[in-house]
N, C-alpha and C positions, 0 to 999 in steps of 0.2 A: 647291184653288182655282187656276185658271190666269192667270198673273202675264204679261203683256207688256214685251218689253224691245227699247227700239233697241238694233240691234246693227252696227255697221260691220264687215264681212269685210276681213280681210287680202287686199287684190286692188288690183293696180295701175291697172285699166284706168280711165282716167278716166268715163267714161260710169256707170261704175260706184261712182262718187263721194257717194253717200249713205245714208241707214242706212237698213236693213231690218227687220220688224218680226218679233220671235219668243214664243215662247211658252217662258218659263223659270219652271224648279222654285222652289219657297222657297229662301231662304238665298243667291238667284245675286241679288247688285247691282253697281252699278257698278265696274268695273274688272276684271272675271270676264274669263278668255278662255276661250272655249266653240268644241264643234265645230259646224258648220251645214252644210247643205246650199245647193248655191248654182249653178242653172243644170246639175244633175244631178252636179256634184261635190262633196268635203267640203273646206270651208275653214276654216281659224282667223276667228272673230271678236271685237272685243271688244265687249262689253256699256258704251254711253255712258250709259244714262236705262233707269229700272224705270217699272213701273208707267206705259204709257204705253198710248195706244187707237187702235186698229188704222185703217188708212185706208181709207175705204168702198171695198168691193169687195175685198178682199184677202184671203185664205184664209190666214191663219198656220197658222204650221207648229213645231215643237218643237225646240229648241236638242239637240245632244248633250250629250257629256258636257263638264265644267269641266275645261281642262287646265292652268289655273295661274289666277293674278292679279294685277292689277299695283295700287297705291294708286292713288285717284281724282285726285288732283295732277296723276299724267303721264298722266292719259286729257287733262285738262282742257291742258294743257302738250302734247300731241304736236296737237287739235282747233287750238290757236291757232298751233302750227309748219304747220299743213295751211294755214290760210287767210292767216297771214301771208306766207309763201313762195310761194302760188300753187301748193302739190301737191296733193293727195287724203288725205284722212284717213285711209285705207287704208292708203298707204304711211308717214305719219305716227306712224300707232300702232305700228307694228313696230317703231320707230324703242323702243318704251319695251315692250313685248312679243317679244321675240325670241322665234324658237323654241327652243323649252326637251327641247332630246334627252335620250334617256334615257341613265339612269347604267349605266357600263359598268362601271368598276371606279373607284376612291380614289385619287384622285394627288394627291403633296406638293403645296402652296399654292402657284404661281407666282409671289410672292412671294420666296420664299427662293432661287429661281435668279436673278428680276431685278434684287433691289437689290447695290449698291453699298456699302461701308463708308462710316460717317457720321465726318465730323468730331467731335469732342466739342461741348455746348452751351457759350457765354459763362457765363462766372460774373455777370456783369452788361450788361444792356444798354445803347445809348446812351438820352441824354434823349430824340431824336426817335423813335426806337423802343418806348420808352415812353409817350409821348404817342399813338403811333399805336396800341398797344396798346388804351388806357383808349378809344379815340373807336372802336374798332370792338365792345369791351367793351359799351360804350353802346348797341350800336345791337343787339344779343345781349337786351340785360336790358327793351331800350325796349318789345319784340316787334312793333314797327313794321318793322323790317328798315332796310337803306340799302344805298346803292352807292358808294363810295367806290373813287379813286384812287391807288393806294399807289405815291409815285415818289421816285425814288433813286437813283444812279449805281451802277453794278454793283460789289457788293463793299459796297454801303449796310447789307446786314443785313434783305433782303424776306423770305429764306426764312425767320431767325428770327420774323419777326412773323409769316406764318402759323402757324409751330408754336405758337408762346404763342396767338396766337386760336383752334388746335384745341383747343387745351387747356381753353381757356378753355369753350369748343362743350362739350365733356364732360362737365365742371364739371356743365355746367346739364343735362343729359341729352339734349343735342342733339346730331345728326348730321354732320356737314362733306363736303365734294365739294372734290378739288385738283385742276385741271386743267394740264396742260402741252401743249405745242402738239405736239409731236410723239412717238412710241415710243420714237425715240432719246434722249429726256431722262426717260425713266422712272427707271431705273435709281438715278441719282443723288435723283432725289428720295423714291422710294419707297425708300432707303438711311434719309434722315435721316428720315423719318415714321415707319419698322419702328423705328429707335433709341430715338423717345419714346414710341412706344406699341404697341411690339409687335403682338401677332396680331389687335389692333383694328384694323387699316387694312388695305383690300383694295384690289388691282388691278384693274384692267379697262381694258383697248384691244385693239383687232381685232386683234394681233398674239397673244392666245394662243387657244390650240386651243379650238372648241367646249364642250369638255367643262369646260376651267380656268373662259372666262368663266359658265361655267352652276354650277358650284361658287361662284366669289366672288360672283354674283347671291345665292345660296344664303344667303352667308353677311351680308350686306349686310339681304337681306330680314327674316331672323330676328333680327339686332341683333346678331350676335357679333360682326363687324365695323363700326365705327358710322365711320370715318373712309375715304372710299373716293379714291385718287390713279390717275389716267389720262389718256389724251388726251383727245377731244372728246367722245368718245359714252362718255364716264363721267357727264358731264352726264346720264344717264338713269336714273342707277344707281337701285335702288328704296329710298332712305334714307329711312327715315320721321323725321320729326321733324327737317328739315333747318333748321339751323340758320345755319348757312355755305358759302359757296362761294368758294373763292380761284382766282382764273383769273396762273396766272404767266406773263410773256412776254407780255401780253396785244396785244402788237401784230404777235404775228407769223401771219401770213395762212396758215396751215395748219389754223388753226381753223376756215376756211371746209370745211364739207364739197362733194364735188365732183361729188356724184351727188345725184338726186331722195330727198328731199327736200334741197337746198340751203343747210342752214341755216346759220345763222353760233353759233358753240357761245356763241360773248360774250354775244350777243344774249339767247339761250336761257337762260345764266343768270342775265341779270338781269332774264327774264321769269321764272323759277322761284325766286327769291330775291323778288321781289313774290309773286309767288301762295302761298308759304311763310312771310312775312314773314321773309325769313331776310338777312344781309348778307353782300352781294357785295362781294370785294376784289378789284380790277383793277391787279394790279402788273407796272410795268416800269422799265427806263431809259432806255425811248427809246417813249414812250407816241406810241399813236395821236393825230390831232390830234382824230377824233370825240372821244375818251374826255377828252382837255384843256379841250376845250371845255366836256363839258356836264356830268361829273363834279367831285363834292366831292374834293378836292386834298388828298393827305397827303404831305407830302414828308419824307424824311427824313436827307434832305442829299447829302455828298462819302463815297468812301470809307470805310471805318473803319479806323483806323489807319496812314493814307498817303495817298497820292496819287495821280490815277489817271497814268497813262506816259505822257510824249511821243512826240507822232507825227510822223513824219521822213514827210513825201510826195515819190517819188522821181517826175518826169517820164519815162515811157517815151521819149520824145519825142527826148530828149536820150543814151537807153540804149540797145548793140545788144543785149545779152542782155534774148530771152524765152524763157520763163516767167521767168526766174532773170537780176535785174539785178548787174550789179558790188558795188550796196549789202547786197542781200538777199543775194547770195552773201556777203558779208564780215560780215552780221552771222549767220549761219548757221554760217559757220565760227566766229565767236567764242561760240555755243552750244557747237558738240562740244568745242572743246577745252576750257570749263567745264563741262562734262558735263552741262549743262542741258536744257532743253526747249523746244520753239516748236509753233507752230499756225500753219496755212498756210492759210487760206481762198484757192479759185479754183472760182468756183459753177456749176461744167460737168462732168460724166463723160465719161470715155472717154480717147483719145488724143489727138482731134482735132475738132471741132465739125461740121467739114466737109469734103468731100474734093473738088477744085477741079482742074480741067484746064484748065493754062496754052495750050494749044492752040486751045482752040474756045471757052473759057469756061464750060465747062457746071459744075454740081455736080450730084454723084449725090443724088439728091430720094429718097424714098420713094412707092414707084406708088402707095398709098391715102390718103397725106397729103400735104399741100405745104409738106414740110417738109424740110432737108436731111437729109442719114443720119448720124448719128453714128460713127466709127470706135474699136472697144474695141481694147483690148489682145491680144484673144484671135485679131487679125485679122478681124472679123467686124462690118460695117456694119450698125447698128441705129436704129430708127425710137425714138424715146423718147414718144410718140405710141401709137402700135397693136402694138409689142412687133414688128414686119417688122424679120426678120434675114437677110444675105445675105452671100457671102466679099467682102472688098474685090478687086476688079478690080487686074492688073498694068498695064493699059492702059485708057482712057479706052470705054467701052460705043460709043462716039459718035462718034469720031472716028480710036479707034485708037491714038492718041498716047500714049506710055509720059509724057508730064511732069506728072504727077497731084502735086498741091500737096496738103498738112495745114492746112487753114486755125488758126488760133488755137491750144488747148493744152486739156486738160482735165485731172481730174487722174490720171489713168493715167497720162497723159505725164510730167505735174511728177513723180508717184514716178520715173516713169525717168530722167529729168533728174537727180534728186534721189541715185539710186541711183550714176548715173555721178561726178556731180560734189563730194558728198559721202557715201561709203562710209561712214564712221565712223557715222554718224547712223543709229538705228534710224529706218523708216518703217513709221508704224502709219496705213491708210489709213482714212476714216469718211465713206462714201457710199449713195446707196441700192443699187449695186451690192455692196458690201460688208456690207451690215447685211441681206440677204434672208430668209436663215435666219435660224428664232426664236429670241432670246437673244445670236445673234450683235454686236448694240450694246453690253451688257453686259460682255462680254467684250474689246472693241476698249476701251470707256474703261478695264476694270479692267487689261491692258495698258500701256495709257498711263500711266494712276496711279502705276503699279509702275514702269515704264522709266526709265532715266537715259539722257545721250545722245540724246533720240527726239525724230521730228519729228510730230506729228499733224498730217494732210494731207485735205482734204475739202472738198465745198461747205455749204452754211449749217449743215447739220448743226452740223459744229465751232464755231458761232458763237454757239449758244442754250445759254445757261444753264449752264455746264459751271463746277464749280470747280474745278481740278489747283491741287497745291503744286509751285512749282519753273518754273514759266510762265515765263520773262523776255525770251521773243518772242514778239508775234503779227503777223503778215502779210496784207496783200492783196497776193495776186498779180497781178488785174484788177480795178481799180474800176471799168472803164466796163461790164462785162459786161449790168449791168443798166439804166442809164442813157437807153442809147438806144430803147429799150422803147418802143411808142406808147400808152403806158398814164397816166393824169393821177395815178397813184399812183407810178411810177417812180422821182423825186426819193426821196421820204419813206422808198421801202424799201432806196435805198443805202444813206442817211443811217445810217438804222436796221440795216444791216450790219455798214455800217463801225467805226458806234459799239459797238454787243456786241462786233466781235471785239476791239477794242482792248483791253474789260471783263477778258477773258481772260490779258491779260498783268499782272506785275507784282502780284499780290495779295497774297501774302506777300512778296517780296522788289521791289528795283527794276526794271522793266521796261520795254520800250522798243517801240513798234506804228509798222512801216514801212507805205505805205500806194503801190503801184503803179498810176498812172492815164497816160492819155495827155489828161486835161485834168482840171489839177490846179487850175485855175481854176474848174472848177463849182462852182454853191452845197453842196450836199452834204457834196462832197469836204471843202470848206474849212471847213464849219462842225462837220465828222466831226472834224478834225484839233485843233478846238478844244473837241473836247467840250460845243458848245453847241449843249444841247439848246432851250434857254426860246427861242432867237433863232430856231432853225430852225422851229421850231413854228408861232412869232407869224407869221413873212413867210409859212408855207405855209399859214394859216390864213386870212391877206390874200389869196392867189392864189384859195382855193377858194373864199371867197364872194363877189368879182368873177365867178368863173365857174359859181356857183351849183354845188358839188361836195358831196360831204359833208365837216362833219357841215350843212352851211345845206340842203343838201337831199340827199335820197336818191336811188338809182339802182335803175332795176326793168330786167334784160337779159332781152330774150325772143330766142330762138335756135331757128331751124328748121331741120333735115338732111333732104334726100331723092337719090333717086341724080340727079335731073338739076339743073343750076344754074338753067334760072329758076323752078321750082315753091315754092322756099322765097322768093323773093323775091315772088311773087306770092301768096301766104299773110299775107306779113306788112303786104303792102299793105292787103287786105281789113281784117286785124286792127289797122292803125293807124286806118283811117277809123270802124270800130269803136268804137275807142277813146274817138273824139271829139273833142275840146280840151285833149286832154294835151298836156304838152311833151316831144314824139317826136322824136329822130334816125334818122334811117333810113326803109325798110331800107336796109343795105349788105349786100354779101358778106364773105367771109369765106373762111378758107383751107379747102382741101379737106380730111376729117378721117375716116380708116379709108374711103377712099372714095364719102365722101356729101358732098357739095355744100352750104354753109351760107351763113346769111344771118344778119340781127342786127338788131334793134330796141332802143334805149335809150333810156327815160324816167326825167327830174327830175322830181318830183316832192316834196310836203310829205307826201304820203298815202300808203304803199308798200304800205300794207295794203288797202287800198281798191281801188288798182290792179291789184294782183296779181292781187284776189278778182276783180275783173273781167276780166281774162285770164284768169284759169281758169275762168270760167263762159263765156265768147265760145271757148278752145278746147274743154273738153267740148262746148259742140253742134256743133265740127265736126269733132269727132274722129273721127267714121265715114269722112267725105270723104276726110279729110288720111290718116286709114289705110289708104285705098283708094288713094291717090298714094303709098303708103310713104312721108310725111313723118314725121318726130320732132319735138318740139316740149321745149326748158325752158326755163322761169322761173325766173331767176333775179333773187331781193329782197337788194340789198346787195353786189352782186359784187364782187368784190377784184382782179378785171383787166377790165377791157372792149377 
């Protein structure tokens, strides 16, 4: 008997945006990825809905073969990431369907190269960590699910109470998901998860090869693995019977994905912790103010066992050494000669930010972006944008003139500085220049772990989540790097800098966190120096819904590129009147980007879903047009910079 099944083809083209109907065997239901034919090629699709009836006029046609399957959860979870975000469910689905290459040969569990050695467990936990135990327990047994808040100053004990709630997850024969915001904090936490439950818990982030994640998929699917730790698109993993999701660092903005679909992974899993009935823990110590506002609040206090370290803010103002102030230098050298350790946050690569000709004025830009060129170490001016690299010039392109300026410092520089000024100090550097090769993070913290003497030097990297014995400095070398940013999130992601890296000092023993600005009067700065957090929250939470920001309302970015500058701006006109009575800023432009011209639309909004869905239906029909003008078009629901 011939069975009818909607099928959405893995195809990006938005025109292409809805499901097509086929003719599938017995035994094919929802969540099947089968082969199809589609416009005289063969495409992956997935099967959304069986047993459906053809639309008049249409000549179906027969599905190929079944080349894998994913549970019906993330069909249902990747259709709501398509319409929430404004992409195609084409591109949505793949997001929970990757393609599944074939097996070449058996390679050890990636796993056993990426962790880390774990500290031992506590023989006993505090009272607040117990209390947060039993209230996430609750929400495991309730099978209603919850989303709850886990906050706590760094050093509180967040990562033991994940481990007891997996445990807990196991107990009941349920599944768990640990997210971390970036690759570079794998290590350390897939260390202490392999320690309590061994070759139950698998990895996955786009940092390993094809083959590894199609193995830990593997093993995830079948249940040998029932606990899976990764960055964002772990959120996908295929765990049946998920139980738990613990999102750590939950405020740090790398869990924004940056390509189509756009999701926010937070978002996603406290959509797939409702649709699972499973509980979501959202832990940090320096929490979003969305997640303050509308989340159930576990707090589980100061410290464990100490105090967190004062912070000395030194006035650049008043200092002639940069990167490297009179202070920072003195208490550096009072590391080596205790043969101790420090961390040096300054959140820029290379030598120099910019390279500036005191003659004419000009800085060397990069030809396809409007951006300046970054200078590396290697001598070689790079785009950190479109990856354009060229030699740095001895004289000015422009003028001629040999008095070419280094504007600012990155940390290429500070290791030279570093290198010069104090010798004794090992420098172990942790950037994205430095961590490119796989495995290579791994290797720089177990380094550092092991070092005496040593300085770890890097941008935010160094700042998330790391726990070394033997810390007793942490630094900023620039606070204002980020400050002056024309972004309404700026404030909140100093604050939230400056506060982790402090975290970093002092945990076992006393430790002391220098902090370099050139205005040591900002809010931020001052409320970073005092470790408060509840203060800085409250007035930023005052500022955003005076101005209608999130979490009081949402933001929907539409963003259009074509080679010439006014075509996106005349697109977005169209699509604002479109729109209708939204509350629209723009268009404006926007900086040139790989050589395409951009423009920007931004809508408040209480409805993002709503809106989005309507920008994606207003661009599908004019996607032929706008393709015909070489325009680009994203939607982006929630952005984390505008």
């Amino acid at each position: 008997m011939t069975r009818l099944a909607a099928v959405y083809p893995l195809v990006t083209a938005r025109a292409l945006a809805r499901p097509f109907t086929y003719e599938v065997p017995e035994g094919v239901e929802e969540g099947a990825v089968v082969e199809v034919r589609l416009g005289g090629a063969r495409q992956r699709g997935v099967v959304v809905e069986t047993d459906v009836e053809a639309p008049r006029g249409v000549e179906t046609a027969p599905v190929g073969r079944t080349v894998d399957s994913i549970p019906p959860v993330l069909v249902e979870l990747a259709l709501w990431i398509a319409d929430y975000y404004g992409s195609t469910p084409g591109r949505a689905l793949a997001l929970v369907a990757p393609l599944k290459r074939a097996r070449r040969a058996e390679k050890p569990a990636p796993g056993l190269r990426e962790s880390l050695p774990a500290e031992p467990a506590p023989e006993r936990l505090s009272a607040e960590q117990e209390l947060a135990g039993e209230r996430i327990v609750r929400g495991l047994d309730s099978g209603e699910g919850a989303n709850v808040l886990l906050y706590g100053a760094t050093g509180s004990g967040k990562t033991e109470v994940y481990l007891r709630a997996c445990a807990a997850a196991l107990e009941r024969g349920l599944g768990a998901i640990v997210l971390v915001p970036e690759i570079a904090l794998t290590p350390q936490t897939l260390g202490r998860f392999r320690a309590r439950f061994g070759d139950r818990v698998a990895l996955l982030h786009s940092g390993l090869s094809e083959a590894e994640r199609r193995d830990e998929r593997e093993r995830v699917a079948t249940g040998e693995a029932r606990i899976v730790v990764g960055a964002r698109s772990a959120i996908f993993a295929p765990v049946r019977g998920l139980g738990l999701v613990c999102v750590d660092e939950e405020h740090d903005a790398s869990y924004k994905q940056d390509s189509d679909p756009r999701y926010d992974a937070r978002t996603v899993a406290a959509k797939r912790a409702a649709l699972e009935r499973a509980v979501a823990v959202f832990g940090s110590a320096t929490p979003r103010p969305e997640s303050w506002e509308r989340l159930e609040r576990i707090e589980l206090g100061g410290r464990l066992g100490g105090s967190l370290p004062p912070v000395q803010v030194v006035d650049l103002r008043r200092e002639a050494g940069y990167p490297l102030s009179a202070p920072l230098l003195a208490e550096l050298d009072a590391v080596a000669a205790r043969g101790g350790k420090a961390i040096l946050l300054l959140n820029r690569r290379g030598v120099a930010p910019a390279l500036h000709c005191r003659a004419c004025g000009r800085t060397r830009r990069c030809g396809q972006c409007d951006v300046a060129l970054v200078l590396h170490g290697d001598g070689q001016l790079r785009c950190h944008h479109c990856g354009w690299s060229e030699p740095a010039p001895e004289t000015c392109p422009d003028c001629g003139s040999a008095e070419l300026a280094r504007l600012g410092a990155g940390t290429q520089r500070l290791e030279r500085e570093l290198e010069a000024r104090l010798p004794e100090l090992e420098r172990i550097r942790l950037d994205a220049d430095a961590v490119a090769r796989p495995g290579a993070a791994a290797e720089i913290l177990t380094r550092f772990a092991a070092a005496r003497s040593a300085v770890l030097l890097g941008t935010q990297m160094v700042a998330k989540g790391h726990h070394f014995a033997g810390v007793d400095l942490a630094a900023v070398v620039d606070a204002d790097t980020g400050l002056g940013l024309p972004d309404f999130r700026a404030e909140e992601r100093t604050f939230q800098l400056l506060t982790q890296l402090a975290g970093r000092s002092g945990r076992d023993a006393p430790g002391r966190v220098l902090v370099q600005t050139f205005q040591p009067d900002a809010r931020p700065i001052e409320l970073a120096a005092r470790h408060d957090v509840p203060r800085f929250l409250a007035g930023e939470l005052e500022r955003r819904r005076a101005l209608g920001y999130p979490p009081f309302r949402h933001l929907v970015r539409i963003v259009v590129a074509g080679p010439e500058p006014a075509e996106p701006l005349r697109a977005l006109r169209q699509l604002r009147e479109a729109l209708g009575d939204a509350d629209v800023l723009g268009p404006a432009p926007l900086l040139r980007l790989r050589g395409r011209h951009r423009a920007q639309l931004v809508a408040k909004t209480s409805e993002p879903r709503r809106l989005a869905t309507r920008a994606a239906q207003l661009l599908a029909a004019a996607s032929p047009a706008m393709r015909r003008a070489g325009l680009t078009v994203v939607v982006d629901v929630d952005p984390q910079s505008v």
